[in-house]
Backbone and ligand atoms as CSV (ligand in chain L), in Angstrom:
chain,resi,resn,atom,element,x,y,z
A,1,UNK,N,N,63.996,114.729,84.852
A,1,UNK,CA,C,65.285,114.192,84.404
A,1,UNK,C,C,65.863,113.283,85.481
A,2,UNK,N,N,66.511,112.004,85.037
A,2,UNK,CA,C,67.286,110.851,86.140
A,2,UNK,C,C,68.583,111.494,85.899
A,3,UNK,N,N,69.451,111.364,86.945
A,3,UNK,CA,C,70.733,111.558,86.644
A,3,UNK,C,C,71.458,110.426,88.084
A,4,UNK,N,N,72.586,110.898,87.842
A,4,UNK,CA,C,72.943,109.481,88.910
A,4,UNK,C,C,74.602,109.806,89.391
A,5,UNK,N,N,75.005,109.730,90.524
A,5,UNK,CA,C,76.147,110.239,91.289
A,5,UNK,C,C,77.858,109.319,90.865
A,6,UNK,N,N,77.782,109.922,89.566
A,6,UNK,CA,C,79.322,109.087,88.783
A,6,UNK,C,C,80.493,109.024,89.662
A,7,UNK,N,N,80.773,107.951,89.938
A,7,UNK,CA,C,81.841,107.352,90.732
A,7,UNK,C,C,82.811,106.591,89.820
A,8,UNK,N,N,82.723,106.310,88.148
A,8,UNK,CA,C,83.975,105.225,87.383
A,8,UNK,C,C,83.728,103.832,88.347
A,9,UNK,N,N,82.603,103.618,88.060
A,9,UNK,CA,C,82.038,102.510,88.335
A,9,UNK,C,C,81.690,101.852,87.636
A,10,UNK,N,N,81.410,100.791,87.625
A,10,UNK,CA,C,80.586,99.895,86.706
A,10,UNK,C,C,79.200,99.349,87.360
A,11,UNK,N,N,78.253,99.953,87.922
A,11,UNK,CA,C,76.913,100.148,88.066
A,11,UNK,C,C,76.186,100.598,87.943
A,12,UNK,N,N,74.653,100.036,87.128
A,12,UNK,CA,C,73.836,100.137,86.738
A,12,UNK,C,C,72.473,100.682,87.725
A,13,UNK,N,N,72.209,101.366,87.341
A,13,UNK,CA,C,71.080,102.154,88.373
A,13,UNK,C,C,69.606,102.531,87.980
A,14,UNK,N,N,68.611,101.336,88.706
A,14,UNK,CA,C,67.333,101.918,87.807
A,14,UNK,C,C,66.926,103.642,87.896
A,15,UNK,N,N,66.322,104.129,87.039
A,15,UNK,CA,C,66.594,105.717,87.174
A,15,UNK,C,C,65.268,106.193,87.519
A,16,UNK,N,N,64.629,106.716,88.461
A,16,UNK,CA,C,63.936,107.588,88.951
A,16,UNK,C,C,64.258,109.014,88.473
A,17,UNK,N,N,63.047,110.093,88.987
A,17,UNK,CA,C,63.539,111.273,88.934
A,17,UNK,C,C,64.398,112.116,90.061
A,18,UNK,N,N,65.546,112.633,89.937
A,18,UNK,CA,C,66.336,113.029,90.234
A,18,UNK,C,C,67.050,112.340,90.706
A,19,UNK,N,N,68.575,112.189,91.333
A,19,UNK,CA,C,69.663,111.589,91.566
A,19,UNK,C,C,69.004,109.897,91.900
A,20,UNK,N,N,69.237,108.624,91.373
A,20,UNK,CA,C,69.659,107.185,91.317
A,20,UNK,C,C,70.585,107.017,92.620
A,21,UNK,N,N,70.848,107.466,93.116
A,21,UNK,CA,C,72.586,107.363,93.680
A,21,UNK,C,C,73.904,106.952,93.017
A,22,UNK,N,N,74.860,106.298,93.440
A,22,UNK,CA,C,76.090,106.132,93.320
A,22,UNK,C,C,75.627,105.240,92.309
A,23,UNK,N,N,76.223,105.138,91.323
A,23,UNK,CA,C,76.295,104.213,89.512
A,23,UNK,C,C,77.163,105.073,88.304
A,24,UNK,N,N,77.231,104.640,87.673
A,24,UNK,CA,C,77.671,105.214,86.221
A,24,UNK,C,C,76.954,104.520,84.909
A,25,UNK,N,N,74.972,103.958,85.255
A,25,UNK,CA,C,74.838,103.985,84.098
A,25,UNK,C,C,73.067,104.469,84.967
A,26,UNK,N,N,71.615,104.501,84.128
A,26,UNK,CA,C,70.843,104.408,84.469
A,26,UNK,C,C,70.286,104.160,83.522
A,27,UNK,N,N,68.623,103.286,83.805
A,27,UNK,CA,C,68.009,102.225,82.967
A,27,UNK,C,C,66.752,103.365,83.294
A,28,UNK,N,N,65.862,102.768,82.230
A,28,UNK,CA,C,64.611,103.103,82.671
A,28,UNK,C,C,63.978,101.857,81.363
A,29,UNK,N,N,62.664,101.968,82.129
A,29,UNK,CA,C,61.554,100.996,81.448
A,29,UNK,C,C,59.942,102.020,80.878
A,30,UNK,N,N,60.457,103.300,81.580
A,30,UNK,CA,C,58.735,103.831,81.227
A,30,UNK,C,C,59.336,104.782,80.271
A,31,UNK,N,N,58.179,105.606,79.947
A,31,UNK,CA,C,58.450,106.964,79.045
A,31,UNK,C,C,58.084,108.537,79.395
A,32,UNK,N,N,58.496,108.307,80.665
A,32,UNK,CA,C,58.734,109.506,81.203
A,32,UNK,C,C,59.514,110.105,81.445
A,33,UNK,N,N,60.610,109.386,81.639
A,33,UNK,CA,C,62.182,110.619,81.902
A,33,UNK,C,C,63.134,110.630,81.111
A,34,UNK,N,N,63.724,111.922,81.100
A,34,UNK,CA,C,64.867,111.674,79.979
A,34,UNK,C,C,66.205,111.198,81.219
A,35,UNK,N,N,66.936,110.493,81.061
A,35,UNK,CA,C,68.069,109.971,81.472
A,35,UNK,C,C,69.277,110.681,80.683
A,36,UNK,N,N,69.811,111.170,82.174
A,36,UNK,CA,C,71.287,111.806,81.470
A,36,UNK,C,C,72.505,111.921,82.324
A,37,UNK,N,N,73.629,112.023,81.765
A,37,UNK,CA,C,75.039,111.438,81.996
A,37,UNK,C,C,76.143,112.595,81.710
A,38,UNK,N,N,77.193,113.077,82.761
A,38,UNK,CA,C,77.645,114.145,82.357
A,38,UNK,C,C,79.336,113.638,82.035
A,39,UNK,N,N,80.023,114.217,81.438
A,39,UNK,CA,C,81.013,113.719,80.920
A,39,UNK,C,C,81.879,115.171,80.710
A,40,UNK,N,N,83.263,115.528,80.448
A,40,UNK,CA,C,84.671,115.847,80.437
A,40,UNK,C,C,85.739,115.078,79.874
A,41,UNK,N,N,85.606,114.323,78.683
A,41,UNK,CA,C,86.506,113.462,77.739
A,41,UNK,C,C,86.390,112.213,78.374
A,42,UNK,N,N,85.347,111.844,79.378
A,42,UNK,CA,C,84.695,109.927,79.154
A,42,UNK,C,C,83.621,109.913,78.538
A,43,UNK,N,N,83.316,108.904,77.914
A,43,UNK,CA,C,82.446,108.396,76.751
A,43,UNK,C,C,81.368,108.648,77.141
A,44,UNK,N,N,79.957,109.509,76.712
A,44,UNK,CA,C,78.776,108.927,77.169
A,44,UNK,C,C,78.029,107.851,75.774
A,45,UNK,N,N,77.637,107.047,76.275
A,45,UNK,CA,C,76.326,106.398,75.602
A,45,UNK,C,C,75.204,106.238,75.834
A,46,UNK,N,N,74.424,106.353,75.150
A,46,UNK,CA,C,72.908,106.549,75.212
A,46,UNK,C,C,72.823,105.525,74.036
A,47,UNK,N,N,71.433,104.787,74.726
A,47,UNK,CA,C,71.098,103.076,74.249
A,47,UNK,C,C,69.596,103.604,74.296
A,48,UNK,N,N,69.109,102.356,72.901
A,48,UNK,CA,C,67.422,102.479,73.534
A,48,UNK,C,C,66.800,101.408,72.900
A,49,UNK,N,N,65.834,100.691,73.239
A,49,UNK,CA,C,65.115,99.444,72.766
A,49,UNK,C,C,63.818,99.921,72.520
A,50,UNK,N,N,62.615,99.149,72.081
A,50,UNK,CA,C,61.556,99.912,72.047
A,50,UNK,C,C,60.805,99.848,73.222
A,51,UNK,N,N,61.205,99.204,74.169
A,51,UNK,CA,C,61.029,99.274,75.789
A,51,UNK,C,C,61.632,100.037,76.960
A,52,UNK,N,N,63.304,100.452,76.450
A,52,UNK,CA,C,63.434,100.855,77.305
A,52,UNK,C,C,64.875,101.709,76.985
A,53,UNK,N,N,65.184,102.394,77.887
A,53,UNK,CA,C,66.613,103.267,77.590
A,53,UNK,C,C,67.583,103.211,78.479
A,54,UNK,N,N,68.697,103.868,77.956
A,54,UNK,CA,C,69.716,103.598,78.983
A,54,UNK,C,C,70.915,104.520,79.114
A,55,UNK,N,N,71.722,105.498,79.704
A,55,UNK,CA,C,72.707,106.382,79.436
A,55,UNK,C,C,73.511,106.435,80.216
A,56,UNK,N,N,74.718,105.964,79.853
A,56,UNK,CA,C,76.162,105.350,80.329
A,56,UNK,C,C,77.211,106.320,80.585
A,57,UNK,N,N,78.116,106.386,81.728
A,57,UNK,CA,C,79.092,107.578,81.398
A,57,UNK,C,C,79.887,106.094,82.039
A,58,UNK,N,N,81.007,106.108,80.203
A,58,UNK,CA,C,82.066,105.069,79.892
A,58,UNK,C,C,83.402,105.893,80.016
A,59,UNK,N,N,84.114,105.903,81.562
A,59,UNK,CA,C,85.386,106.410,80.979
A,59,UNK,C,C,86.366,105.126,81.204
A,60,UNK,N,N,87.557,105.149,81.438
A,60,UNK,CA,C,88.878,103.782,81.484
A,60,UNK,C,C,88.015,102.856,82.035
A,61,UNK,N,N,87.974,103.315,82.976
A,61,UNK,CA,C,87.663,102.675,84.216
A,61,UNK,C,C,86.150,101.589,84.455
A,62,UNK,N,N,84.912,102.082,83.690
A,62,UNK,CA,C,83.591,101.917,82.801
A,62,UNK,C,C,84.302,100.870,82.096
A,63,UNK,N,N,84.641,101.230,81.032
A,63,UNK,CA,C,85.079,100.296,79.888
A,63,UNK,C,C,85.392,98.742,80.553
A,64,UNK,N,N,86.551,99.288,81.360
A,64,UNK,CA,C,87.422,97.571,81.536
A,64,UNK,C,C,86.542,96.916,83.159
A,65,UNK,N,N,85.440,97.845,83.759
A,65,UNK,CA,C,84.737,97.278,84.676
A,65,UNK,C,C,83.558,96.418,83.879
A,66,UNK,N,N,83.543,96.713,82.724
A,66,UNK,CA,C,82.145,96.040,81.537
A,66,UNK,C,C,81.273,96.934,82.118
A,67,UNK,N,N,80.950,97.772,82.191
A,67,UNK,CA,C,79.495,98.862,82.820
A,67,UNK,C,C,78.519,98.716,81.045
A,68,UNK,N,N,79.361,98.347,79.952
A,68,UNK,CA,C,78.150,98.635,79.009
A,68,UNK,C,C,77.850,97.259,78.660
A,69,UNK,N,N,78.427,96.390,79.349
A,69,UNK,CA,C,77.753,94.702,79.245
A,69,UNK,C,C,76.747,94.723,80.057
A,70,UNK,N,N,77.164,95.526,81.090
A,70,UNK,CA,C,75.963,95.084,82.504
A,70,UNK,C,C,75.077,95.905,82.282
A,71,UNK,N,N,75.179,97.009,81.330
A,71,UNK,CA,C,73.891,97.910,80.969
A,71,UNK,C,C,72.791,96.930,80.019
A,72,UNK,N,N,73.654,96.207,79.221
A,72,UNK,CA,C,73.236,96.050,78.201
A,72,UNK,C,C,72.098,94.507,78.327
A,73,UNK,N,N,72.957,94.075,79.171
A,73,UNK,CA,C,72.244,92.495,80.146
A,73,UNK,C,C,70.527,93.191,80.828
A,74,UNK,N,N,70.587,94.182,81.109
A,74,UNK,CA,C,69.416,94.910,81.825
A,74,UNK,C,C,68.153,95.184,80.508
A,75,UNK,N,N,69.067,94.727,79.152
A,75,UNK,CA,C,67.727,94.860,78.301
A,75,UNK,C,C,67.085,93.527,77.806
A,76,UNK,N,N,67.196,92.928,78.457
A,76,UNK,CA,C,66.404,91.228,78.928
A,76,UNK,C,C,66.149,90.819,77.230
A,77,UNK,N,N,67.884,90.754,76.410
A,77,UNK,CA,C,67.256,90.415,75.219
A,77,UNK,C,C,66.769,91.201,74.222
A,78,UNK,N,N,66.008,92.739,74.517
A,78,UNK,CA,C,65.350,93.741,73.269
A,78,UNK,C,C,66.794,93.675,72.515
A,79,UNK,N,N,66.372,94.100,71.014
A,79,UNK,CA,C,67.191,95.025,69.974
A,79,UNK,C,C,67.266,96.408,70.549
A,80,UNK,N,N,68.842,96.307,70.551
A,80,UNK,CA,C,69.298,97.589,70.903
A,80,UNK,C,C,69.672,98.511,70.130
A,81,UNK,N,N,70.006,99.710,70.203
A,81,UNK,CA,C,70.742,100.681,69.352
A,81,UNK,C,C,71.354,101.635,70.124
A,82,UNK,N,N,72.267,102.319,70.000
A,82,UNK,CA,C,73.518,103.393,70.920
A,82,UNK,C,C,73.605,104.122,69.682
A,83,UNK,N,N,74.156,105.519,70.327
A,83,UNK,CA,C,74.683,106.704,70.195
A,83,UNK,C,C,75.978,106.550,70.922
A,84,UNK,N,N,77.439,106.956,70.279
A,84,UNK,CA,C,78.004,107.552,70.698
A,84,UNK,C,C,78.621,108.692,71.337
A,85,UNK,N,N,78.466,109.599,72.266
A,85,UNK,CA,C,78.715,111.016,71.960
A,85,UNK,C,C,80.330,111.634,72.146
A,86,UNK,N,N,80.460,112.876,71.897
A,86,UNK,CA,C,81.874,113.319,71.695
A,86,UNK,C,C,82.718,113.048,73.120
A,87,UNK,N,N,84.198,112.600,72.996
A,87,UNK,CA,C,84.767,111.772,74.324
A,87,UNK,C,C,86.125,112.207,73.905
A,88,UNK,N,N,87.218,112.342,74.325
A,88,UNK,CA,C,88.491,112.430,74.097
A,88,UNK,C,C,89.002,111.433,72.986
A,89,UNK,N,N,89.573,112.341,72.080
A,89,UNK,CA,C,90.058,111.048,71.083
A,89,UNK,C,C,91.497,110.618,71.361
A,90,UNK,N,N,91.816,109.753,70.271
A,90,UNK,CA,C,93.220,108.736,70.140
A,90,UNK,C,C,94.281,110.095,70.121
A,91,UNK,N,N,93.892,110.902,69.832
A,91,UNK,CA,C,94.872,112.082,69.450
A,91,UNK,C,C,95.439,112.963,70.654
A,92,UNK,N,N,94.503,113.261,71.701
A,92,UNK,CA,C,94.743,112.976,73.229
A,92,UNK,C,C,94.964,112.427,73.830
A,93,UNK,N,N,94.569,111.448,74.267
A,93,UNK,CA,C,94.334,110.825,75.373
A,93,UNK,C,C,95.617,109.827,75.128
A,94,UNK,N,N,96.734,109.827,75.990
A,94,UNK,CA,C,97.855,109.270,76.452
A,94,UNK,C,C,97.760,109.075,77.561
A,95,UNK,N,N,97.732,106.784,77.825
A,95,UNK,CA,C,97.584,106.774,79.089
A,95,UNK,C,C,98.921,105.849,79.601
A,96,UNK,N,N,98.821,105.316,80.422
A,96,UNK,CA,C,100.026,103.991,81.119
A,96,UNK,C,C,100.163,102.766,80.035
A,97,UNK,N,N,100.342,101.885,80.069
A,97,UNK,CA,C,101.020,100.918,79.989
A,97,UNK,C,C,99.589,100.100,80.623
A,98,UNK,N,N,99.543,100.007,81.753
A,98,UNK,CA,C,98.556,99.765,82.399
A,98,UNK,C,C,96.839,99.678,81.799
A,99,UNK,N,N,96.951,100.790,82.070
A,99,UNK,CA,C,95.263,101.120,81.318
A,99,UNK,C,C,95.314,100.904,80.063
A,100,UNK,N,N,96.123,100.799,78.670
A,100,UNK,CA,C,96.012,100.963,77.789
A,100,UNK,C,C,95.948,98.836,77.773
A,101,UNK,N,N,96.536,98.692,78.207
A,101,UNK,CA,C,96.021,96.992,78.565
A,101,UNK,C,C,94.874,96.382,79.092
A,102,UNK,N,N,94.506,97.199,79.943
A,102,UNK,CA,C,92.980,96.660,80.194
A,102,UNK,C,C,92.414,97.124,79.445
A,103,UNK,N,N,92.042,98.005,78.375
A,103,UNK,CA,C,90.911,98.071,77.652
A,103,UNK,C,C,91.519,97.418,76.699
A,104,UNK,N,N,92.116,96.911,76.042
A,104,UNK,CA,C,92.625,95.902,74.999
A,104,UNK,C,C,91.996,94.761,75.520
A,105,UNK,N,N,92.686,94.523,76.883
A,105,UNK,CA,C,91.436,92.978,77.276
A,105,UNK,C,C,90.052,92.789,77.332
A,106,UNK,N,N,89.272,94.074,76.807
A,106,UNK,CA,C,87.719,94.202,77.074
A,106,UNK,C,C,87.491,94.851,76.044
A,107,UNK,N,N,88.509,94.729,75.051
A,107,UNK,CA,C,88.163,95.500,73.725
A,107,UNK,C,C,89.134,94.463,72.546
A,108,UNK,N,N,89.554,95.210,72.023
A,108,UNK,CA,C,90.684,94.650,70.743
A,108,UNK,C,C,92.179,95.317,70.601
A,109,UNK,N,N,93.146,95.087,70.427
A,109,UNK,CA,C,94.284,95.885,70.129
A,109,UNK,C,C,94.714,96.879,68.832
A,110,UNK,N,N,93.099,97.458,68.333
A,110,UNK,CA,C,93.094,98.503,67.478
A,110,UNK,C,C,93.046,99.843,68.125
A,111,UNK,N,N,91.958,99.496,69.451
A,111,UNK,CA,C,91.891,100.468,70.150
A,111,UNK,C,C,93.291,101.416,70.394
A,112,UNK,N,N,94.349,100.614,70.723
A,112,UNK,CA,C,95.705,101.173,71.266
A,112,UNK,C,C,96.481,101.872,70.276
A,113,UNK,N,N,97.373,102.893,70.073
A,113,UNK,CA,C,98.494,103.796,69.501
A,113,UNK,C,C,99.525,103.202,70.183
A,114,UNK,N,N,100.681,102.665,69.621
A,114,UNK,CA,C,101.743,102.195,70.658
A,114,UNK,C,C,102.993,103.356,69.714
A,115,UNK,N,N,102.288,104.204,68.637
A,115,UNK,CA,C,103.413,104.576,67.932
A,115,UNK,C,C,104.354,105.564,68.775
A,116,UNK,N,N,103.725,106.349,69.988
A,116,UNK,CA,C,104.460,107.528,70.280
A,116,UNK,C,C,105.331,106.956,71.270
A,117,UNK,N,N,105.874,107.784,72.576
A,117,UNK,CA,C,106.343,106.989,73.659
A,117,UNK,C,C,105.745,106.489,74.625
A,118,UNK,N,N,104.443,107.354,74.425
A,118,UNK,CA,C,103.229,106.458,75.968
A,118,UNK,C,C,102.238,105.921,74.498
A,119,UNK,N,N,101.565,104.870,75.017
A,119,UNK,CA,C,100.284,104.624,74.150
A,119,UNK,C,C,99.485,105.874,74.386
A,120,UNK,N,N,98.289,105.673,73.283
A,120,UNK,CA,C,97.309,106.588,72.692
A,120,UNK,C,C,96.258,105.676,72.926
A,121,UNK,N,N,94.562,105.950,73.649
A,121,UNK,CA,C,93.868,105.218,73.505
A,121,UNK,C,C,92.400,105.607,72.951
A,122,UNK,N,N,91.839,104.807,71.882
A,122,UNK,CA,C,90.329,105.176,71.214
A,122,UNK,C,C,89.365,104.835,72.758
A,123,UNK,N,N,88.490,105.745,73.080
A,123,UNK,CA,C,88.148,105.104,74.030
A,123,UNK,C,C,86.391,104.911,73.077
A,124,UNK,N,N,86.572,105.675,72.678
A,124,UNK,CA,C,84.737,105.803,72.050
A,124,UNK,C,C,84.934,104.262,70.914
A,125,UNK,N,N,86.092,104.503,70.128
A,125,UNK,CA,C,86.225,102.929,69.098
A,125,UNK,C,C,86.108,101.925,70.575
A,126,UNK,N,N,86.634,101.558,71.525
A,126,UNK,CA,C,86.496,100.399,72.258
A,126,UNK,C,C,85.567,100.058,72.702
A,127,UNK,N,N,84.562,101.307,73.318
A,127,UNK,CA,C,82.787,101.304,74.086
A,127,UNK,C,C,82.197,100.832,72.426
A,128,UNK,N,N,82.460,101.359,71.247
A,128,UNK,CA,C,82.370,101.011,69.673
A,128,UNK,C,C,81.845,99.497,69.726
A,129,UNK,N,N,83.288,98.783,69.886
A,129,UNK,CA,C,83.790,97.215,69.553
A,129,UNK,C,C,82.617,96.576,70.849
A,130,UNK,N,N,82.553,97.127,72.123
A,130,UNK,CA,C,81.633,96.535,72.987
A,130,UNK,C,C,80.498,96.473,72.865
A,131,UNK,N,N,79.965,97.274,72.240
A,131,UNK,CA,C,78.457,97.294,71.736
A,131,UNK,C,C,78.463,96.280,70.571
A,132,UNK,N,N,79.132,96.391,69.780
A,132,UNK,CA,C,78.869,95.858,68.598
A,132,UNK,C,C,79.001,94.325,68.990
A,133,UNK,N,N,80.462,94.298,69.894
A,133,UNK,CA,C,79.926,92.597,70.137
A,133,UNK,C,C,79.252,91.986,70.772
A,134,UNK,N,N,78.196,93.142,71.977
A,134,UNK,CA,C,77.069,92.453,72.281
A,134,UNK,C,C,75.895,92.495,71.486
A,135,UNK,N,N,75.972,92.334,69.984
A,135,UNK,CA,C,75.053,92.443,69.400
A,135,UNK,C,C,74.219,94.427,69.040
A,136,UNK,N,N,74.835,95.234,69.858
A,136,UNK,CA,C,74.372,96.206,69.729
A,136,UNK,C,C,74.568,96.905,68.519
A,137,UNK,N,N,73.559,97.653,68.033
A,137,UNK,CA,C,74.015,98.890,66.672
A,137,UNK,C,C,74.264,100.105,67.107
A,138,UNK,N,N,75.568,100.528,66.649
A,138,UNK,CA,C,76.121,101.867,67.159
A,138,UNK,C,C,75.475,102.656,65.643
A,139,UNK,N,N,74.618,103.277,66.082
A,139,UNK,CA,C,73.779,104.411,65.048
A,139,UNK,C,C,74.794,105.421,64.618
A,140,UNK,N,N,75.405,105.688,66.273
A,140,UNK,CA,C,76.280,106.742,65.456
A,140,UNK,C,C,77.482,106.918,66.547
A,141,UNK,N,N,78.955,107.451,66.132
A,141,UNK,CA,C,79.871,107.413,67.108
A,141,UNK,C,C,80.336,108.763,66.282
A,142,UNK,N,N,80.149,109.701,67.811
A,142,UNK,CA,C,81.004,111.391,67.506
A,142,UNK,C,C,82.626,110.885,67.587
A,143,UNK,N,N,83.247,111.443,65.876
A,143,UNK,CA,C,84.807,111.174,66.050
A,143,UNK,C,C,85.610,112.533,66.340
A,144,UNK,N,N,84.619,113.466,67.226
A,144,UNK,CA,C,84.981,114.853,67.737
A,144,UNK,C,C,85.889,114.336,68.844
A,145,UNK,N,N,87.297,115.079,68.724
A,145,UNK,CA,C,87.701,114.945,70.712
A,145,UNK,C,C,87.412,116.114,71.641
A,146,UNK,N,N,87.026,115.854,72.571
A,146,UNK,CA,C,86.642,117.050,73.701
A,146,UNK,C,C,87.795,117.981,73.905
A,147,UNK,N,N,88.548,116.903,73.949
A,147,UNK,CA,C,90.025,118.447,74.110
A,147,UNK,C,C,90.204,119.410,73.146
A,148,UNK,N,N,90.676,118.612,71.846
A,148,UNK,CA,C,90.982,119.236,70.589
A,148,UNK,C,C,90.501,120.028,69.251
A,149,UNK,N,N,89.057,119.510,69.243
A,149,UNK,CA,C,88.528,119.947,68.563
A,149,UNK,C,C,87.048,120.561,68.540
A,150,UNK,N,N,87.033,120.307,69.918
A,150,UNK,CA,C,85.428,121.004,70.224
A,150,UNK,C,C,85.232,122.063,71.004
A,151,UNK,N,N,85.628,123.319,71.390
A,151,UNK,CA,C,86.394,124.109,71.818
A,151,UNK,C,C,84.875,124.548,72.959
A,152,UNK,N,N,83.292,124.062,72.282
A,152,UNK,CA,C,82.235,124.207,73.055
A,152,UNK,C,C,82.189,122.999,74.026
A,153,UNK,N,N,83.071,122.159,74.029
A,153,UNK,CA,C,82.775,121.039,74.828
A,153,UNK,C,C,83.674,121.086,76.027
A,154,UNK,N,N,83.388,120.636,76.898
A,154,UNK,CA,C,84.737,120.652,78.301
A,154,UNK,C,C,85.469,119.388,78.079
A,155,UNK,N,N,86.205,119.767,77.990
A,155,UNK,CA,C,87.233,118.652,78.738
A,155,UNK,C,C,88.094,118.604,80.159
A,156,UNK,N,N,88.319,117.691,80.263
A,156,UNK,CA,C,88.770,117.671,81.688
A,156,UNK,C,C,90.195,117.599,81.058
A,157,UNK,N,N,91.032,117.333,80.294
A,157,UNK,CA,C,92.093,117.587,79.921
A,157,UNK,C,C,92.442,118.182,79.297
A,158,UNK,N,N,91.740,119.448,78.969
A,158,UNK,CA,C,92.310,120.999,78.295
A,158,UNK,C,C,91.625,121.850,79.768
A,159,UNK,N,N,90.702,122.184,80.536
A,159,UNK,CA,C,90.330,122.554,81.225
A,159,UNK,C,C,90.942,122.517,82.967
A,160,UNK,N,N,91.177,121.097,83.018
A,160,UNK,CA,C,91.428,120.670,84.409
A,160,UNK,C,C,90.529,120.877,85.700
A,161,UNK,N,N,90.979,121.551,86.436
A,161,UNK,CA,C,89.664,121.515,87.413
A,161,UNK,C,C,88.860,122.763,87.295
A,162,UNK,N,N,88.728,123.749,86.402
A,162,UNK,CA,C,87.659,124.284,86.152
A,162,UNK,C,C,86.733,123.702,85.159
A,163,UNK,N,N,87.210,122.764,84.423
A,163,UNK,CA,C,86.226,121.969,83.605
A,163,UNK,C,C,84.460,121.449,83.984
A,164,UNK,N,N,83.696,122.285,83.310
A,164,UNK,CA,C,82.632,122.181,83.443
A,164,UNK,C,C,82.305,120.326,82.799
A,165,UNK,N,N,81.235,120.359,83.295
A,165,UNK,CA,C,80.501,118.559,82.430
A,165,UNK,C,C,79.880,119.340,80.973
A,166,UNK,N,N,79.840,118.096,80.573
A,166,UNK,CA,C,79.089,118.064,78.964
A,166,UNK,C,C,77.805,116.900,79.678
A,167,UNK,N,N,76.371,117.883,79.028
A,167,UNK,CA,C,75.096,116.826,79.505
A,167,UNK,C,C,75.033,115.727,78.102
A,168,UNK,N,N,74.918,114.585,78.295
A,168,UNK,CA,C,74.273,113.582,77.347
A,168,UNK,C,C,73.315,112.573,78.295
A,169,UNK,N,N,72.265,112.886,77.076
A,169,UNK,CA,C,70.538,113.203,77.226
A,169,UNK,C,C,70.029,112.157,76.302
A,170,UNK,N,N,68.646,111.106,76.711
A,170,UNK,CA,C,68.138,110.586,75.685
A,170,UNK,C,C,66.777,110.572,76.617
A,171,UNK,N,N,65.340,110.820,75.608
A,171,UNK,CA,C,64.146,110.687,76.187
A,171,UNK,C,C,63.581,110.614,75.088
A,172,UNK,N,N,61.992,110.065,75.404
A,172,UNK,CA,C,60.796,109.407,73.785
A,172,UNK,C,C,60.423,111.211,73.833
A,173,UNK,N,N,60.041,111.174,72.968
A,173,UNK,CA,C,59.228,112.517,71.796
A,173,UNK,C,C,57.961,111.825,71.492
A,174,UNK,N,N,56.828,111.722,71.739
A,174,UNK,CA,C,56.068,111.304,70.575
A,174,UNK,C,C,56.298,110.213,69.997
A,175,UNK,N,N,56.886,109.302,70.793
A,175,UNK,CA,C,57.261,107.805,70.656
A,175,UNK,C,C,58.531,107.447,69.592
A,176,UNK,N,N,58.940,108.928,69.344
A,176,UNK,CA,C,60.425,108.797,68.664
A,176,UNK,C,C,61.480,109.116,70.296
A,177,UNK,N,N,62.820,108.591,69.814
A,177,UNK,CA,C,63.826,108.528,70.454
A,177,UNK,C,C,64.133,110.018,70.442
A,178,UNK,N,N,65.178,110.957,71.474
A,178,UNK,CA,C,65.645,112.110,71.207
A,178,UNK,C,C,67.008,111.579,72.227
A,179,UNK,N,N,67.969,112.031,71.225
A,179,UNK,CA,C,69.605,111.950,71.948
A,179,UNK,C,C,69.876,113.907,72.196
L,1,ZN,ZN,ZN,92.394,115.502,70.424
């Protein structure tokens, strides 16, 4: 298994076995490792071409650094496809003024809730809108939130600092994909 030392970065890390170092995404080109990404209500994505794979941990910070453009630039051109997996939804996640503006600038202004008194932000619809406008197919996007409704999943904002990670995993089977 690759895994890689998440910092809310926006770097891409070719993935060996065991720790990449400091990044928040990892690539691979062969079919030997599964690549995986741990998460607490930021987005993971898992990408795959028929060359190669890729598994992203997208939280604010990911998003408006482009970490899934610069993942996505690393597939020299293949047809892509993503998985979404379960991330804090619009129904949680209340952020600034601030942040809820930068991902509007690296996303669309659907992403945002302005109805309550702080905005509300989609973060999985915005990593959504980024894939899709680099040409990517989102196969599938979990509309589970980690806080609220997945009571097996951690969140870092029902949990806090005992919050365990959630693993998201993609490796070939027998020359099929496995998320
Ligand atoms: Zn929720």
């Amino acid at each position: 298994m690759a895994t890689v030392q998440q910092v809310h970065s926006a770097a891409v890390r070719e993935a060996r076995a065991g720790c990449a170092g400091k990044g928040d995404a990892l690539l691979s080109a062969g079919h030997e490792l599964a690549l995986a990404v741990v998460t607490a209500d930021c987005v993971p994505v898992l990408m795959a071409s028929s060359e190669r794979l890729a598994a992203v941990h997208a939280g604010w910070r990911g998003l408006a650094g482009k970490i899934i453009e610069a993942t996505v630039e690393r597939f020299q051109g293949d047809k892509v496809v993503a998985w979404i997996g379960p991330a804090i939804g619009p129904c949680c996640y209340e952020v600034g003024d601030e942040v809820a503006e930068r991902i509007e600038a690296v996303s669309n202004s659907s992403v945002v809730d302005r109805r309550g008194v702080r905005p509300h932000l989609d973060l999985p619809a915005a990593a959504g809108f980024q894939l899709e406008s680099l040409g990517v197919e989102v196969l599938h996007c979990s509309a589970e939130c980690t806080r609220c409704e997945t009571p097996s999943l951690w969140s870092y904002r029902r949990h806090a600092e005992a919050a365990g990670r959630n693993v998201a995993a993609i490796w070939r089977h027998d020359c099929e994909v496995e998320t």
